[in-house]
C-alpha positions, 0 to 999 in steps of 0.5 A, a space after each residue: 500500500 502507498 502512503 500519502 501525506 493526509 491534510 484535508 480532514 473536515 473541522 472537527 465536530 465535538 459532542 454531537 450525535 451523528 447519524 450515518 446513513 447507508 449514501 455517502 461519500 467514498 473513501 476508497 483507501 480504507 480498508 475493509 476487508 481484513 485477512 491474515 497476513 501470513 506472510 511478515 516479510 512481504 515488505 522490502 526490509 531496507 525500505 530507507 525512504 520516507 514520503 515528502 513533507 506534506 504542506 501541512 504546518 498544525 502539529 498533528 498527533 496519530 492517536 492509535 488504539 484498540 478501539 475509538 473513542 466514539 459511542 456507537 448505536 444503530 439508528 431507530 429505523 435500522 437504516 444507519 448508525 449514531 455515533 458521538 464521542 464517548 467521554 469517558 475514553 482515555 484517548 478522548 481525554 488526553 487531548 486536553 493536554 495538547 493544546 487548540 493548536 494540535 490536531 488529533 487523528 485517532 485510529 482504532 477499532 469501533 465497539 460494534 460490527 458494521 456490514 461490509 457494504 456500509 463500511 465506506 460510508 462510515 469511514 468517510 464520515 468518522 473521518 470527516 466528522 470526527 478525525 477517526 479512522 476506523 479499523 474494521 476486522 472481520 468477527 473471527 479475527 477479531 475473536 482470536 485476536 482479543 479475546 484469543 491472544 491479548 485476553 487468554 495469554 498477554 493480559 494474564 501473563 502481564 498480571 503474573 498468572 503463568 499457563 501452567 495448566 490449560 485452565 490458567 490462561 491456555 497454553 501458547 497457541 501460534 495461530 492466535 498469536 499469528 492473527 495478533 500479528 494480523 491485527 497489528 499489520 492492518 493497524 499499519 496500513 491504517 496509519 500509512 493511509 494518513 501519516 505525514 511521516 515526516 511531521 506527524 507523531 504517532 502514539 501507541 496506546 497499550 499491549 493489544 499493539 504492542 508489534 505495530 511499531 516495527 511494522 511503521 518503522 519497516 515502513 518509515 525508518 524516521 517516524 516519530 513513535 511513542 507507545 505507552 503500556 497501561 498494563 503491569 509489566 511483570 518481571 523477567 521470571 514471569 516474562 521469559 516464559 513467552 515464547 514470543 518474548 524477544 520479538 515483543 520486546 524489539 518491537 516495542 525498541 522500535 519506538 522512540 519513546 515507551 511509557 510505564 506508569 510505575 518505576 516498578 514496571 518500566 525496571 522490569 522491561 529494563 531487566 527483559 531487556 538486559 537479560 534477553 537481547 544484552 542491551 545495556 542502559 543508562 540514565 542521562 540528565 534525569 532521562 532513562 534510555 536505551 541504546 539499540 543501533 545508534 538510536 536511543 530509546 527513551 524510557 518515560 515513567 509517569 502515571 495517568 491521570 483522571 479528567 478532572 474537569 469531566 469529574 467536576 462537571 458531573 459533579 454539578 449535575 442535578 442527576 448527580 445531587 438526586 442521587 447523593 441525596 437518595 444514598 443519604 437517605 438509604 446509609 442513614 446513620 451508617 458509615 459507607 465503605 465503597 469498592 468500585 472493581 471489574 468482576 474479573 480475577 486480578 481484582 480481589 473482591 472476594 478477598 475483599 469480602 473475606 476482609 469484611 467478614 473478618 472486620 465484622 469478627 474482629 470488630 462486633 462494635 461496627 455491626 449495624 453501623 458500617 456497610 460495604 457496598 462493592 460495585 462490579 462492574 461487568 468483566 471485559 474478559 470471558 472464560 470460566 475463570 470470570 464465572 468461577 468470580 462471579 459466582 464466588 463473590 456472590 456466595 461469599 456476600 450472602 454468607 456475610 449477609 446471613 451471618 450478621 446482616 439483620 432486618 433493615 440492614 445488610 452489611 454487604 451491598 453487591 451491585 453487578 450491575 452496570 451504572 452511569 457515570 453520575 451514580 457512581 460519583 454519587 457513591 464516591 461523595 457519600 462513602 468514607 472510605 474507599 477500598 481498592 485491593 486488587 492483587 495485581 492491576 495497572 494504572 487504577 484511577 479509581 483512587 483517583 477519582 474518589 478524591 476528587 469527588 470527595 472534594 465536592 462542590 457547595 450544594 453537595 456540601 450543603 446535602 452532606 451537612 459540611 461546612 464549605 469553608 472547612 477542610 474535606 476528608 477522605 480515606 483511602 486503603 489501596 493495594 500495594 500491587 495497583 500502579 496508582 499506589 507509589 503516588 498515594 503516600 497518604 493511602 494505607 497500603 495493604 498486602 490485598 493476599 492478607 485478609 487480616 491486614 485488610 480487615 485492620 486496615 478497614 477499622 484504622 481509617 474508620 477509628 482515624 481522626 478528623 484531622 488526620 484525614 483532612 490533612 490526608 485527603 489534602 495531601 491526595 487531592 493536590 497530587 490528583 488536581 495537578 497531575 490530571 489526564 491533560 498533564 500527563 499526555 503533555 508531558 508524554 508527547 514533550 517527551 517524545 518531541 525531545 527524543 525525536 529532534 535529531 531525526 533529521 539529521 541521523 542517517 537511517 536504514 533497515 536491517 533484519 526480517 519480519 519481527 526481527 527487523 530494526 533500523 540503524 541510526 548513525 552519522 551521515 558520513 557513516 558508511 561500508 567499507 569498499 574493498 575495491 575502493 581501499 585496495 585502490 588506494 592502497 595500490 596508488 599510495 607508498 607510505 602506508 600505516 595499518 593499525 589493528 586491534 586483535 580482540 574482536 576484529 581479527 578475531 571474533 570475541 566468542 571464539 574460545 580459542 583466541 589463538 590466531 589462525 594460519 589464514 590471518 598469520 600468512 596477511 600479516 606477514 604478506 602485509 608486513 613483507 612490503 617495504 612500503 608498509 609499517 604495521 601495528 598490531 594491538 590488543 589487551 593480552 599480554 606481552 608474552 601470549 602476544 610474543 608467542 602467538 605472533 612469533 612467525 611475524 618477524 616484522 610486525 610491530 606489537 602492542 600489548 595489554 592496550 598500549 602499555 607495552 609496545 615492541 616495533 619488531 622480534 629484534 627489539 626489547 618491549 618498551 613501555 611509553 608510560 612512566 610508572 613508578 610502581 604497582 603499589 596500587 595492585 595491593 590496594 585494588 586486588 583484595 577489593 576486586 577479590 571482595 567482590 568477586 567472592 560474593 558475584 556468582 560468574 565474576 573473575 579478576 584477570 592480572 595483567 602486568 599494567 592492570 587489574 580487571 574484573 569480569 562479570 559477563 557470566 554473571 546475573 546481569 542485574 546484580 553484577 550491573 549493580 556490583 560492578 558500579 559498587 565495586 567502580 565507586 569502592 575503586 575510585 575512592 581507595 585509589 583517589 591518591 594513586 597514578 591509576 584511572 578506574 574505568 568500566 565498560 562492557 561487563 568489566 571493571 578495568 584499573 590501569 595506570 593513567 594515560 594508557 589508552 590504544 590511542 597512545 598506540 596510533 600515536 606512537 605508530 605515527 610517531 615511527 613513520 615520522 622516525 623513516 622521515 616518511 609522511 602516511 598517505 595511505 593510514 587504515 586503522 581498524 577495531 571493534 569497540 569503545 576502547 578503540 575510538 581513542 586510535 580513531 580520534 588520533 587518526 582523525 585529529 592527525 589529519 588536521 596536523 603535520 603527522 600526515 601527508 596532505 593526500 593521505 587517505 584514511 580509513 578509520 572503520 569499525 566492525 559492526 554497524 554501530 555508533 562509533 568515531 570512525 567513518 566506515 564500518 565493516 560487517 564482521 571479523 570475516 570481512 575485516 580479514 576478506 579486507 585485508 586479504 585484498 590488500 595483502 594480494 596488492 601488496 604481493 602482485 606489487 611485488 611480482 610486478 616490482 620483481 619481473 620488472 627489476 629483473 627485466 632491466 637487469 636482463 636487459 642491461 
């Protein structure tokens, strides 16, 4: 499908109803007829390039979701659907934070089936009246995907239910994860039909889409992406269990910016993310990031808000002050405890109640006085586990009921029954107390909501016999297991599996002082008010503004297939080697410096026998046998394996354990170029490294004659992570008055004497040309990570001096496509040793050709 830049939305129409008739105008390009898409690599995975800029200059925002925000009913007549904004949704809401100026497009699914031949009819309407675009599936794809995929395995799996029987959640099953993927790939299309890709943020809401960023990314390698989960992301003990886990988790590293609402959460995708792909990350002036192929992610915790200004005016209806008015008059005289919870199995009514029942056991003087009314809002799932609910929530209320209920009074009040938003509120001015005891859930908002109500207006004020001028109160008791507890620090915090705490936690907010929950309820009331729905996505999308300012100027491209695809972010300049391009200019230069590292670049890092081979031995020294090369060889072992291993290499100079110790070639003694007076420090560092490495499972200390070196790349990634940065602080401070510098670096904490570095190598080696009065106009120097950026910045830096000849070509190239201070990269150590091959072959038909012709003069003379 070709994307198109899309500009000409009608003004949007807010609020009202809106009927749609079976005549219309078309809109050819949205799709209505869904399949499965079988197929995850139809698209050229390279795609590089972006569409033009559109000329549409407001700020625009893709809103992408499960579902619209839109309210939908058949017309009386049958002839045509009603649609209106449906106030309560979340992305509705958060368009309070965006500001006049910001245009919102939302895509997503509608809550009804509509026929197939009145799908264009809508979808020209939703997109004129209301900027949505709809997504229509068929009913049994839809089936497996939300009620299949995302209900029986991601939900129960993010609240920390494992498949352990088929009746816990099912097993994996492929083709509901195939039609997951199905779903997510027609979301894609949606959005392609009206991105201005190069303008327009995209925002991702929740794990029903949690793939679709790679799908846009595939497609436009620039796009500005956020997703936010509203869901629990559990830990990686729970997680690793997914036999989809690695492709879920570089899906969503396909976004710039990915959103939790609790620190717990978004350290859980970290830790996945460190466990399972090996990223590392780091936090930088207050923001989290992870780096993956040149680009960082951003990590954004911030937890959702209420509508607070939808709140308030529900709160001044005439409904809503009938209603209060009504529950005053059926609580008279007893205090009101409210639950408010989906009848579903993570939300602990019946633990609840258990509580309720214990508190009337423990504390006979509140019975008659203290009623429980729990409102249960119908499931969003189905399945047997939601009746085995249903059905236990029930017996458990009538057994309270029967044991100390007593004529005109019912300790517990069930409610299953679905009710407006105004009666709810009605509930939360009227109850004391709010109990949210879930035993595992995301973002909430009921807490949030109760405060607010509970703040009131005038004539509720007058209803319930306060005085306005005075202070409100509210109590609440929320699990330590609900993503809006962090923020709650006024709240009592209970363990939701212990019912006797609960039950405890029921008479301390009751027994508590008036004072003591005005000052509560002020502490909540001030969080909640300010850190509203509008605040929230404001601050997510200026997030997401700052991630993405430098995308115009990052050269990106494609690599990977299907799920696996990700993009490469580098410099401009940053491009691949040609090995016809060097071997040319090696061919028409005469002073030639080559620089290698060892480790990594003649040889891959998970070989275990580092040992060179015969194949990179016979480069070596067809490379060293041309008078018109000098060549460098350096790597972090130490001198006497370097003097064995590269023993045949007569000519080669050496560089061991990074630069300590240099050697030009067999016939000279090893040198150092860094005074060190002594290694006194080594009786200082050792015993602290062996401190920690006694208590890190995996860790080693590797000794070398300059340095001393602690591993821990076989041990738990989290805690060696932890233990290495202890160890670095511990390090420093030990060793503050000592000619040492304490660097870490991937899995290892390294302590040498100062100023050794692999630059000091590019130095010396340009240091020795200069020596044969011989400027380089041909310099390659070549390495595979951090530490080797030091020889490249020497190299560079030469360039603008006098160490080089002013046509010298320099290749300065790294393995890998990866952020890294030289200009071209090559893909692995076998390229690196094809490379070198070439230049090898050059050197040696140079040398026929120099021969035949020395010959041929002296024949001739």
């Amino acid at each position: 499908m070709v994307s198109r830049s899309y500009s000409n939305l009608l003004d949007l129409v807010s609020g009202d109803s809106l009927t749609v008739g079976r005549v219309g105008r078309r809109l050819p390009r949205v799709m209505t007829v869904a399949g499965i898409i079988s197929d995850l690599d139809e698209e050229n995975s390279n795609s590089v390039v972006s569409d033009a800029p559109s000329s549409v200059s407001q700020e625009r925002v893709i809103v992408v979701g499960n579902q619209l925000p839109l309210r939908v009913h058949r017309s009386p007549d049958s002839s045509g659907w009603n649609f209106s904004w449906d106030e309560d949704s979340l992305l509705l809401q958060l368009k309070d934070g965006l500001g006049e100026d910001v245009e919102v497009v939302y895509i997503g699914c509608l809550r009804e089936e509509i026929d197939s031949k009145d799908q264009d009819d809508v979808s020209q309407t939703l997109l004129e009246t209301f900027k949505c675009v709809p997504t229509f599936l068929p009913p049994e794809l839809f089936s497996r995907f939300y009620h299949g995929f995302c209900k029986q395995q991601l939900w129960p799996l993010f609240h920390y239910m494992l498949p352990l029987s088929p009746d816990l959640g099912g097993r994996f099953d492929r083709s509901l994860w195939q039609a997951y993927v199905s779903v997510n790939k027609i979301f894609a299309d949606k959005v392609m039909e009206v991105i201005n890709p190069e303008e327009d943020f995209v925002w991702v809401h929740d794990y029903h889409l949690m793939i679709l960023p790679t799908f846009l990314r595939k497609r436009f390698n620039r796009v500005k992406l956020g997703f936010f989960l509203h869901s629990p992301f559990p830990s990686s003990e729970i997680y690793r269990t997914l036999p989809v886990r690695d492709e879920l988790l570089r899906a969503l590293l396909n976004s710039d910016l990915i959103g939790f609402h609790t620190f717990d959460y978004a350290r859980h995708f970290l830790s996945c993310c460190t466990r399972m792909l090996g990223l590392s990350y780091q936090s930088k002036r207050g923001h989290v990031g992870i780096e993956y192929y040149g680009r960082t992610v951003s990590i954004k915790i911030l937890p959702v808000g209420v509508h607070l200004r939808q709140l308030q005016s529900i709160l001044d209806l005439p409904e809503t002050e009938a209603k209060v008015a009504e529950l005053l008059n059926q609580f008279k005289g007893r205090t009101v405890l409210l639950g408010v919870d989906d009848m579903d199995i993570f939300k602990g009514i019946s633990l609840k109640l258990l509580a309720m029942e214990q508190f009337l056991v423990q504390h006979p003087e509140w019975g008659g006085k203290v009623v429980l009314v729990q409102i249960a809002n119908p499931a969003r799932g189905r399945g047997r586990d939601v009746q085995e609910v249903q059905t236990e929530t029930y017996l458990t209320a009538k057994r309270i009921n029967d044991t100390f209920g007593r004529p005109g009074y019912e300790p517990v009040v069930l409610i299953d029954s679905s009710l407006q938003l105004y009666e709810r509120i009605a509930y939360y001015v009227v109850a004391e107390c709010c109990l949210v005891t879930a035993v595992r859930d995301g973002m909430n908002l009921i807490p949030y909501e109760y405060v607010i109500c509970r703040q009131g207006n005038e004539r509720l004020d007058k209803l319930l016999q306060l005085d306005a001028s005075e202070p409100k109160r509210s109590m609440l008791v929320v699990s330590e297991f609900i993503g809006c507890s962090p923020s709650l620090s006024g709240a009592i915090r209970v363990n939701p599996w212990n019912v006797d705490s609960v039950a405890e936690a029921m008479d301390t907010a009751l027994a508590m002082s008036y004072n003591e929950k005005q000052l509560r309820h002020e502490k909540h009331y001030r969080y909640v008010s300010t850190h509203d729905v509008g605040y929230w996505a404001n601050s997510f999308l200026q997030d997401l503004g700052r991630t993405c300012r430098d995308h115009g100027r990052r050269r990106c491209w494609g690599i990977g297939f299907g799920l696996g695809f990700r993009v490469i972010a580098l410099d401009p300049n940053f491009r691949k080697l040609s090995v016809e391009h060097i071997v040319s200019a090696y061919k028409r230069t005469k002073n030639r410096a080559i620089l290698l590292d060892y480790d990594g670049t003649m040889m891959p890092q998970t070989s275990i026998n580092k040992k060179p081979t015969p194949e990179v031995i016979s480069i070596l020294n067809s490379l060293c046998r041309d008078p018109d090369n000098l060549v460098f060889l350096v790597s972090g072992k130490d001198k006497d394996t370097l003097s064995e291993w590269f023993s045949p290499c007569s000519k080669l100079a050496l560089g061991a354990e990074h630069g300590f110790f240099m050697r030009q070639n067999q016939e000279l003694e090893w040198e150092t170029r860094v005074p060190v007076p002594d290694f006194d420090w080594k009786q200082i560092a050792e015993p602290v490294m062996q401190l920690y490495t006694e208590t890190t499972d995996g860790s080693s200390i590797e000794a070398k004659e300059s340095a001393l070196v602690w591993h821990y790349q076989y041990a738990d990634p989290d805690f060696g992570s932890c233990q290495a940065k202890e160890l670095l602080d511990h390090l420093e401070s030990v060793l503050s008055n000592e000619p040492v510098s304490v660097k870490s670096g991937q899995h290892f904490v390294e302590v040498k004497p100062q100023g050794v570095t692999k630059g000091l190598v590019a130095e010396c080696l340009l240091s020795m040309m200069q020596e044969k009065t011989k400027l380089p106009d041909f310099v390659v120097c070549i390495g595979d990570d951090r530490s080797d950026d030091d020889m490249f910045e020497v190299i560079n830096s030469a360039r603008a001096g006098s160490a080089l000849s002013p046509v010298a070509e320099v290749f300065a190239c790294t393995v890998g496509q990866k952020p890294s201070k030289a200009k071209y990269y090559l893909e692995d150590t076998t390229e690196i040793v094809r490379m070198l091959q070439g230049l090898a072959m050059a050197s040696d038909q140079m040398s026929l050709v120099s021969a035949s012709q020395t010959l041929s003069i002296f024949y001739g003379n």
